[in-house]
Structure formats: structure tokens, C-alpha cells
PASEBA-1860 file (N, C-alpha, C; in nm, 3 decimals):
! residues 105
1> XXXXXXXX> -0.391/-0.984/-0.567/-0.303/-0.961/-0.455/-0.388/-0.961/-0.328 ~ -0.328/-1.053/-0.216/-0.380/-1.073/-0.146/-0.330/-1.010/-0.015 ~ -0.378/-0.997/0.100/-0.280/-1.028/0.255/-0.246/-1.116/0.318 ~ -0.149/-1.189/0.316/-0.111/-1.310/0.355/-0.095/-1.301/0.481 ~ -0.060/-1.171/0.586/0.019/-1.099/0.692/0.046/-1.008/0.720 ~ -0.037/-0.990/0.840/-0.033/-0.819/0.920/0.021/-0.804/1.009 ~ 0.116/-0.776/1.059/0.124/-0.723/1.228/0.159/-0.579/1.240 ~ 0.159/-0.517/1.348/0.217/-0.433/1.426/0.348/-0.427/1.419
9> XXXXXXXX> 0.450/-0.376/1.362/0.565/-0.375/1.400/0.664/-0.295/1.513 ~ 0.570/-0.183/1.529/0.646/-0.074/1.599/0.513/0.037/1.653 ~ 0.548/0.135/1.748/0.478/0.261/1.758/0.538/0.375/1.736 ~ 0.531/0.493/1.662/0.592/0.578/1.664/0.572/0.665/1.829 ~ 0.652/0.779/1.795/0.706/0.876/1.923/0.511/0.959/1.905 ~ 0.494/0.978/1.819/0.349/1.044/1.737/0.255/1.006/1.836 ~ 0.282/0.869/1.858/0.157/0.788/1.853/0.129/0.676/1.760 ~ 0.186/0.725/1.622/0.084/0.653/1.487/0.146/0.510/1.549
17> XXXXXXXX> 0.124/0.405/1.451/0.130/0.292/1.482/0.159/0.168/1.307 ~ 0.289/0.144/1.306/0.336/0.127/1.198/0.296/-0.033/1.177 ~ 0.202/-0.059/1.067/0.200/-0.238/1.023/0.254/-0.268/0.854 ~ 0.319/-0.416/0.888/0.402/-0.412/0.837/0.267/-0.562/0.764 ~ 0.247/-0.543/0.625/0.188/-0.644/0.546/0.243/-0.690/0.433 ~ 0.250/-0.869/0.469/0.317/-0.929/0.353/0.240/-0.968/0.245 ~ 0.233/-0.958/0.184/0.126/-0.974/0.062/0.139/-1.097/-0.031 ~ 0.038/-1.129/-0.093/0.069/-1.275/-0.174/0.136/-1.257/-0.293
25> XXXXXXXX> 0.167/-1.144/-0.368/0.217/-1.109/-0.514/0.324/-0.956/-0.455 ~ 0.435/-0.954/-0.489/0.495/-0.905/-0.492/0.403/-0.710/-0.560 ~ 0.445/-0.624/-0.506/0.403/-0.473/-0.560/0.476/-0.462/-0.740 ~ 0.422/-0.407/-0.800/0.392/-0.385/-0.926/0.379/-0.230/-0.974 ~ 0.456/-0.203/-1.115/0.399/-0.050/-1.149/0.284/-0.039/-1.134 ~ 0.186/-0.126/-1.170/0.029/-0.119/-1.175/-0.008/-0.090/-1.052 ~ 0.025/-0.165/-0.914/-0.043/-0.101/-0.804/0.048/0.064/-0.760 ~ 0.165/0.074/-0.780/0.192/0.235/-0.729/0.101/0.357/-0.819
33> XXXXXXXX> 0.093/0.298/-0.941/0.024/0.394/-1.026/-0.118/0.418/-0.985 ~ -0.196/0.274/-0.952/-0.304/0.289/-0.870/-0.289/0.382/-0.755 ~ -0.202/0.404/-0.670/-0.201/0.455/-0.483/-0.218/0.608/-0.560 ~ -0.154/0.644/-0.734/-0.198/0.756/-0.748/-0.337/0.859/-0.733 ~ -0.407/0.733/-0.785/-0.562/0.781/-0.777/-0.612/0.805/-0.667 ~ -0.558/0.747/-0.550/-0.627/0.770/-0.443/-0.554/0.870/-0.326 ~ -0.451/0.962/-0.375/-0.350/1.024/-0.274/-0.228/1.076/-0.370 ~ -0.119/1.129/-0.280/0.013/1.187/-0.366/0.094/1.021/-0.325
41> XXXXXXXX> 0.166/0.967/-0.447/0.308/0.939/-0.434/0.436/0.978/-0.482 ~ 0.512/0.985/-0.335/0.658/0.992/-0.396/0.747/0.876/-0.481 ~ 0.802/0.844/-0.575/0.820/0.752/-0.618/1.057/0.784/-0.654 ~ 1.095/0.704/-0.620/1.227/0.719/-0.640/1.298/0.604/-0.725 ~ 1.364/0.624/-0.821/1.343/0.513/-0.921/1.526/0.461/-0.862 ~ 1.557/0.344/-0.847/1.654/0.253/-0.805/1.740/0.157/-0.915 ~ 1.766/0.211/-1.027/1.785/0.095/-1.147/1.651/0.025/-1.172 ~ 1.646/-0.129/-1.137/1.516/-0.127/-1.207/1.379/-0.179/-1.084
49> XXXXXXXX> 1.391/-0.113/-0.961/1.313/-0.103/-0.881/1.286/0.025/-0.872 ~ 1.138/0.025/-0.786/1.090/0.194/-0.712/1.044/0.192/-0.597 ~ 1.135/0.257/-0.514/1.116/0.280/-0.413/0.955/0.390/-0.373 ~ 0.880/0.373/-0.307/0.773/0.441/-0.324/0.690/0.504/-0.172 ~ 0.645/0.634/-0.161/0.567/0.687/-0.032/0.463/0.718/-0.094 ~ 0.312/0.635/-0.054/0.176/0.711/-0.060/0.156/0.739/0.058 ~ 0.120/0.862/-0.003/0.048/0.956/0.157/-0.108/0.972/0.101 ~ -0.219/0.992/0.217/-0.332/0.991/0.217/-0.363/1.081/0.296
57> XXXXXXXX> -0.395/1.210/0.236/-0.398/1.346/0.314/-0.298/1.365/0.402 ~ -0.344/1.395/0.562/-0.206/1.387/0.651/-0.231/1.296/0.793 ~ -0.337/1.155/0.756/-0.339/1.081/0.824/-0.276/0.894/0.815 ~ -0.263/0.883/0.665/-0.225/0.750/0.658/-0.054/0.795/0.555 ~ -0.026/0.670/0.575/0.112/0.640/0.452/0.146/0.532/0.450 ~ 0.169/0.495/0.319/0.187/0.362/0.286/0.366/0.315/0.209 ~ 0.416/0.259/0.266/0.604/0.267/0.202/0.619/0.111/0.174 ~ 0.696/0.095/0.031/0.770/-0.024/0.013/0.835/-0.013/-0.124
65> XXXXXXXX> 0.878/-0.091/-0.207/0.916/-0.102/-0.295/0.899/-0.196/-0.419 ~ 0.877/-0.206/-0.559/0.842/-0.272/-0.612/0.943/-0.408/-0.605 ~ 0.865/-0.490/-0.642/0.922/-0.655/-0.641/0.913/-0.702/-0.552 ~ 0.858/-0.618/-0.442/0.880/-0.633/-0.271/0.742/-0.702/-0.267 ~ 0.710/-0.814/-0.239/0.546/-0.829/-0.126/0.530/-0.760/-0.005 ~ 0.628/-0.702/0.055/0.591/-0.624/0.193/0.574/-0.496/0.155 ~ 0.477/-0.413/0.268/0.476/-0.304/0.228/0.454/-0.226/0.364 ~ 0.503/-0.162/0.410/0.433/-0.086/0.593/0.337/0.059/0.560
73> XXXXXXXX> 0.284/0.100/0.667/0.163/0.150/0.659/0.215/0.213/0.799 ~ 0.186/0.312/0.826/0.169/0.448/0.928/0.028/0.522/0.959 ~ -0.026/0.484/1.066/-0.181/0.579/1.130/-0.178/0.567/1.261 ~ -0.222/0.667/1.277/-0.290/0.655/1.430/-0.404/0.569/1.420 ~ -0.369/0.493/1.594/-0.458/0.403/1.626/-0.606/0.413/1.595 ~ -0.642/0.550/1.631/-0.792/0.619/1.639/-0.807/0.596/1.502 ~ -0.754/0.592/1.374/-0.793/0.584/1.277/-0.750/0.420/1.190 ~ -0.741/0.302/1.264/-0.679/0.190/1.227/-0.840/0.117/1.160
81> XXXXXXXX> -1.002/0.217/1.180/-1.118/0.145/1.088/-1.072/0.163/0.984 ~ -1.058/0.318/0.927/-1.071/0.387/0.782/-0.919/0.338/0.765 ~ -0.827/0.313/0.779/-0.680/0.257/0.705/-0.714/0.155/0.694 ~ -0.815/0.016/0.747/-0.846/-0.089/0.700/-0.933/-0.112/0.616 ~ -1.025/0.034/0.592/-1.098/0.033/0.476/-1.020/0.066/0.321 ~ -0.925/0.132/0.359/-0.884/0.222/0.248/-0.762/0.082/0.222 ~ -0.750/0.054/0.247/-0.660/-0.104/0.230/-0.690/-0.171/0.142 ~ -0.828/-0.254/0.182/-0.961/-0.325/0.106/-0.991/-0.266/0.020
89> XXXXXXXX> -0.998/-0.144/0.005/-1.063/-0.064/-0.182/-0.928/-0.073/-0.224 ~ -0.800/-0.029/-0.214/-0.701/-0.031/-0.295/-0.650/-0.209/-0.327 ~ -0.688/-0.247/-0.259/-0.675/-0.431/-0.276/-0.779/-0.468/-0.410 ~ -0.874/-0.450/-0.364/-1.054/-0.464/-0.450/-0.983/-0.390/-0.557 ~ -0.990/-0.260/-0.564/-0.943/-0.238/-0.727/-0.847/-0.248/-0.771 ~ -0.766/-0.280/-0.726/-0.614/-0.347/-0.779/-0.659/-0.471/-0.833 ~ -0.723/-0.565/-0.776/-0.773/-0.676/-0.802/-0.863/-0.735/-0.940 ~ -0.943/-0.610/-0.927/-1.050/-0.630/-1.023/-0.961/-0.563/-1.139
97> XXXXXXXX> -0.907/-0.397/-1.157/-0.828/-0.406/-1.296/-0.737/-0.512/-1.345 ~ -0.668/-0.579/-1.275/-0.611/-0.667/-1.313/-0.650/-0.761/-1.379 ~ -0.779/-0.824/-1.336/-0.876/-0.940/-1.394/-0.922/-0.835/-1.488 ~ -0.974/-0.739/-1.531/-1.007/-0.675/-1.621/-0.903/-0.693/-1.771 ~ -0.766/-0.641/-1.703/-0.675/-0.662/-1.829/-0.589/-0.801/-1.886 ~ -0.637/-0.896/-1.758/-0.604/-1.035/-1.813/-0.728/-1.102/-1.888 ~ -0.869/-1.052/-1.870/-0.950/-1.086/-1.984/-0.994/-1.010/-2.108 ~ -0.918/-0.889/-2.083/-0.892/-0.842/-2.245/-1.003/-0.714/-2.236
105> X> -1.042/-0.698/-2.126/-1.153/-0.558/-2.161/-1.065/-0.485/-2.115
END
């Protein structure tokens, strides 16, 4: 899973600053179960979609739904390095388990 597409969509009243990323593979149980390891998610089950909120302490959050390639993201500006880091590791290991369990280890 890739990023195909980032923008800015909006600013909150906060400050934070909401981007909205389209992704090359649609979201998956495998990646919400991942956002577990790294933060709390809320997860709301829809028939046979999940609606889903990772929060990352009380500076980032990440919202979308499975089957969905989009997904939006909430931070303050001051913190738009570390939400682009924490992006890239949840991308990177999403990435790599995956190739892990399509070659059988």
C-alpha cells in the first residue's frame, strides 16, 4: 500500500489541519489491526465494513473505513514532521508483513 495522494482538505477551529490520503490498495483488517500496535482504535463494525478512529496519544488521528483507499488524518501543523513519520512506519510495516505472509514466513 502505497500513497497515491495527499492534500490538505480543511483546517480545524483547533488549529489542527485535516489531510485527506488516497492510497493505492484499498484499507484492510490487517492494516486497522496494525494502527493497534501503535495507538488506541475505535473500531465500529457496519455489516461487512469498519468504520475506524486511530488516535495517537492526544496529538494525531487517523479516520476511514475498510474497503475505502482514503483515509484523513488530523494534527497540528507544528507537528505535520512526526505525522509524516508515523505515516511511513505504519506504511513500511504494513508493507513488509504483508510480503512476509504472501511468502509464507
Amino acid at each position: 500500500m502505497n500513497i497515491l495522494k495527499r492534500k490538505r482538505t480543511s483546517k480545524c477551529t483547533s488549529g489542527a489541519q485535516v489531510h485527506e490520503y488516497t492510497m493505492s490498495d484499498p484499507v484492510d483488517s490487517s492494516f486497522i489491526t496494525l494502527l493497534s500496535t501503535f495507538g488506541s482504535v475505535e473500531k465500529k463494525v457496519m455489516g461487512d465494513l469498519i468504520m475506524f478512529t486511530f488516535q495517537k496519544d492526544d496529538w494525531f488521528t487517523l479516520k476511514g473505513m475498510s474497503d475505502d483507499p482514503i483515509f484523513y488524518t488530523t494534527y497540528q501543523k507544528s507537528d505535520s514532521k512526526a505525522a509524516e513519520e508515523l505515516i511511513d512506519n505504519l506504511l513500511t510495516t504494513y508493507n513488509n508483513q504483508q510480503q512476509e505472509e504472501g511468502s509464507g514466513v
